[in-house]
C-alpha positions in Angstrom: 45.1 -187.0 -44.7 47.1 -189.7 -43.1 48.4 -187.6 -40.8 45.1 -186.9 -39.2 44.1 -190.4 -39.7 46.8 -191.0 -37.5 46.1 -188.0 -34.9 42.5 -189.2 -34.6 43.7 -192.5 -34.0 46.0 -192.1 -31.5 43.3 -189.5 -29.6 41.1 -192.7 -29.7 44.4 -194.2 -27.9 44.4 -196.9 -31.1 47.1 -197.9 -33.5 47.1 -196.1 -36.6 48.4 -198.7 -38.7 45.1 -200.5 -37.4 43.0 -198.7 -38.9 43.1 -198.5 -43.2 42.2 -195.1 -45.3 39.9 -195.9 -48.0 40.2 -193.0 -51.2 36.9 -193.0 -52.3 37.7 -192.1 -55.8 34.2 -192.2 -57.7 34.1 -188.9 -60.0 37.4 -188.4 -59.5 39.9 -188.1 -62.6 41.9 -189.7 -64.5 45.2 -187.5 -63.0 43.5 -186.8 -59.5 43.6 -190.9 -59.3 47.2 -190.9 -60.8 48.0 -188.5 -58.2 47.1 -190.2 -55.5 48.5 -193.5 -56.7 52.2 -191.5 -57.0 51.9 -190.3 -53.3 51.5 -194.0 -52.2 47.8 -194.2 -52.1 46.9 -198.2 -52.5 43.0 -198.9 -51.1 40.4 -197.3 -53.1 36.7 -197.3 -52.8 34.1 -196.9 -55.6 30.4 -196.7 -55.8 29.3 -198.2 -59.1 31.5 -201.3 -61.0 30.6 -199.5 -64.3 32.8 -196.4 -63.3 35.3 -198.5 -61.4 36.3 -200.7 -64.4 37.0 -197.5 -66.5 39.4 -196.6 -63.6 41.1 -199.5 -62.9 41.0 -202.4 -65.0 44.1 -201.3 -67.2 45.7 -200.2 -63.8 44.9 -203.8 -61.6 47.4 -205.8 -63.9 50.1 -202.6 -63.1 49.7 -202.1 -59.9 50.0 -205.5 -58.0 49.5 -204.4 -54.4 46.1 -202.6 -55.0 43.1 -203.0 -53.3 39.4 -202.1 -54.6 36.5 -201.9 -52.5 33.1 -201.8 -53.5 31.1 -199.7 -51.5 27.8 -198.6 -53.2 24.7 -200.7 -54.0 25.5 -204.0 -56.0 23.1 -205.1 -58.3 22.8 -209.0 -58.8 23.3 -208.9 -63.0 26.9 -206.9 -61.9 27.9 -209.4 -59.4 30.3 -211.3 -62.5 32.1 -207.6 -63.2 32.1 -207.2 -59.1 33.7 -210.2 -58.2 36.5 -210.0 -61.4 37.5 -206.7 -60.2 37.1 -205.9 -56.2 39.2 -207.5 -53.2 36.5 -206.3 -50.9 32.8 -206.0 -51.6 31.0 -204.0 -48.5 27.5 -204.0 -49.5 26.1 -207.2 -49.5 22.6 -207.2 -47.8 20.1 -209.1 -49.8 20.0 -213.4 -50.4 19.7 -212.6 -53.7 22.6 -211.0 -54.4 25.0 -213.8 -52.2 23.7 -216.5 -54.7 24.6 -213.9 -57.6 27.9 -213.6 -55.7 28.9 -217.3 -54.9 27.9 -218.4 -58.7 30.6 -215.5 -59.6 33.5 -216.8 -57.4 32.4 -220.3 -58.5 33.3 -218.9 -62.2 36.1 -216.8 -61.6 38.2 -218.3 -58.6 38.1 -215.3 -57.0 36.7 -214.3 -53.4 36.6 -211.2 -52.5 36.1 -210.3 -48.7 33.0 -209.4 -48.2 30.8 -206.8 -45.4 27.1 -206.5 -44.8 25.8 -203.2 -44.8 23.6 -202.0 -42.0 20.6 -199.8 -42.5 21.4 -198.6 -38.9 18.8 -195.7 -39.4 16.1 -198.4 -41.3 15.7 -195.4 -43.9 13.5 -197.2 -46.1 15.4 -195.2 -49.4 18.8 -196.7 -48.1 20.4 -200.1 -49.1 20.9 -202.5 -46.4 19.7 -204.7 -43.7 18.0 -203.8 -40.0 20.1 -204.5 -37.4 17.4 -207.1 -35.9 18.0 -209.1 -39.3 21.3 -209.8 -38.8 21.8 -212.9 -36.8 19.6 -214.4 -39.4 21.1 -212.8 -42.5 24.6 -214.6 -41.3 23.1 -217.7 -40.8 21.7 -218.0 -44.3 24.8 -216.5 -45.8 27.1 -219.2 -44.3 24.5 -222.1 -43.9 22.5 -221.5 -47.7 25.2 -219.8 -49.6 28.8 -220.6 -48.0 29.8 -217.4 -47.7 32.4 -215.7 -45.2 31.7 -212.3 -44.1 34.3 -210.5 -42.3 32.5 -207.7 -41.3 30.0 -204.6 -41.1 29.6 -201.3 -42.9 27.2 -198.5 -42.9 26.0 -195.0 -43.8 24.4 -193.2 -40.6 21.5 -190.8 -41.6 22.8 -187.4 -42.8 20.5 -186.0 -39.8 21.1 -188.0 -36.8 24.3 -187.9 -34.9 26.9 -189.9 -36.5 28.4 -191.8 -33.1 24.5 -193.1 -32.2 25.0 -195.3 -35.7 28.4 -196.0 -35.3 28.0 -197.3 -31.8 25.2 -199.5 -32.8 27.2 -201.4 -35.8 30.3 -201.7 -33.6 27.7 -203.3 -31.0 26.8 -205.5 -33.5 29.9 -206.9 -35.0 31.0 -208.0 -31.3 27.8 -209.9 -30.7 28.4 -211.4 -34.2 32.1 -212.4 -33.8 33.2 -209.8 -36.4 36.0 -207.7 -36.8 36.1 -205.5 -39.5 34.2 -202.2 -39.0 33.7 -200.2 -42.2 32.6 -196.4 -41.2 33.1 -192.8 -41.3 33.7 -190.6 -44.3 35.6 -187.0 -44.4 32.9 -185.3 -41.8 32.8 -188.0 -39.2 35.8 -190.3 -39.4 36.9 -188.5 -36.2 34.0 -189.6 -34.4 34.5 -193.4 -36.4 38.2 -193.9 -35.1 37.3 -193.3 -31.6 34.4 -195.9 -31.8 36.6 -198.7 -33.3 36.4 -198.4 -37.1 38.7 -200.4 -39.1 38.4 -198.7 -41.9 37.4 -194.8 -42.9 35.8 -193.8 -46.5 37.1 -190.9 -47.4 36.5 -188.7 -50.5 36.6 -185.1 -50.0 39.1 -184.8 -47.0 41.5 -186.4 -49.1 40.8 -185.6 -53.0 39.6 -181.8 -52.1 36.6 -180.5 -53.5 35.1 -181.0 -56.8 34.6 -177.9 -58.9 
């Protein structure tokens, strides 16, 4: 898999080493994770802090150069659990869930870095924000709730072009002064490289196929 990380990377004419593989390792096993960890794998990504504390919270205090991402829907009462565990947390989109997220750093010492996610399709079954909220959302999360956010993430619509979305979030990181783009997964990543992703969530391209 890194190997065509680094072929689509250096198609897009970009630095490979710019650009970080995220395993996304929710469902995966016990020896699948184990697996990866032995070939050299360090950044993982997980969908619900439940599932991610089975798999990790015995390896985080083995395995100091890990690094956890949260990347599915965070509800406010999981924030605590969220904040203990992750180094990144890429779905932040609602006020409610930045006070839930300062009064957890507050408590732990811990900040994770965090990303907004986009609703760049405004599906209205889909977590995040509309890209017209976004100046605004910033504001309040640095002004009301001193947070720093580092960056955007989002999950196109399974039936639009990919590259429309991922145009449209890289658009709006530079009019927001941020730098870290978190996009593409094993069908699109390709198409995410080449329009300046920083990072790339990848499941199946990299685990294989479930049974």
């Amino acid at each position: 898999m890194l190997a065509q990380l680094g072929a689509a990377a250096q198609q897009a004419g970009r630095n490979p080493s710019d650009i970080t593989l995220v395993a996304v390792s929710k469902r995966q096993t016990d020896e699948a994770i184990a697996a990866a960890l032995d070939a050299g794998q360090r950044v993982f990504g997980e969908n619900r802090v439940q599932e991610a504390l089975e798999h990790w919270r015995a390896r985080r205090t083995r395995i100091p150069d890990l690094e956890l991402r949260l990347i599915g829907p965070l509800q406010s009462n999981k924030a605590h659990d969220a904040v203990e565990l992750f180094d990144v947390i890429e779905t932040l989109d609602r006020d409610r869930l930045a006070v839930a997220l300062r009064e957890a750093m507050t408590a732990t010492g811990r900040t994770p870095r965090l990303l907004v996610q986009i609703n760049t399709g405004e599906e209205p079954q889909k977590a995040g924000i509309a890209p017209a909220e976004l100046p605004a959302f910033l504001a309040r999360m640095r002004g009301e709730h001193g947070l720093q956010v580092e960056g955007l993430m989002c999950i196109p619509p399974a039936a639009e072009p990919a590259g429309l979305h991922f145009a449209l979030l890289a658009k709006l990181a530079r009019q927001n002064g941020l730098n870290q783009l978190s996009m593409g997964m094993s069908a699109d990543f390709e198409t995410a490289i080449a329009l300046g992703a920083s990072s790339v969530r990848i499941g199946t391209a990299f685990f294989g196929a479930r049974d």
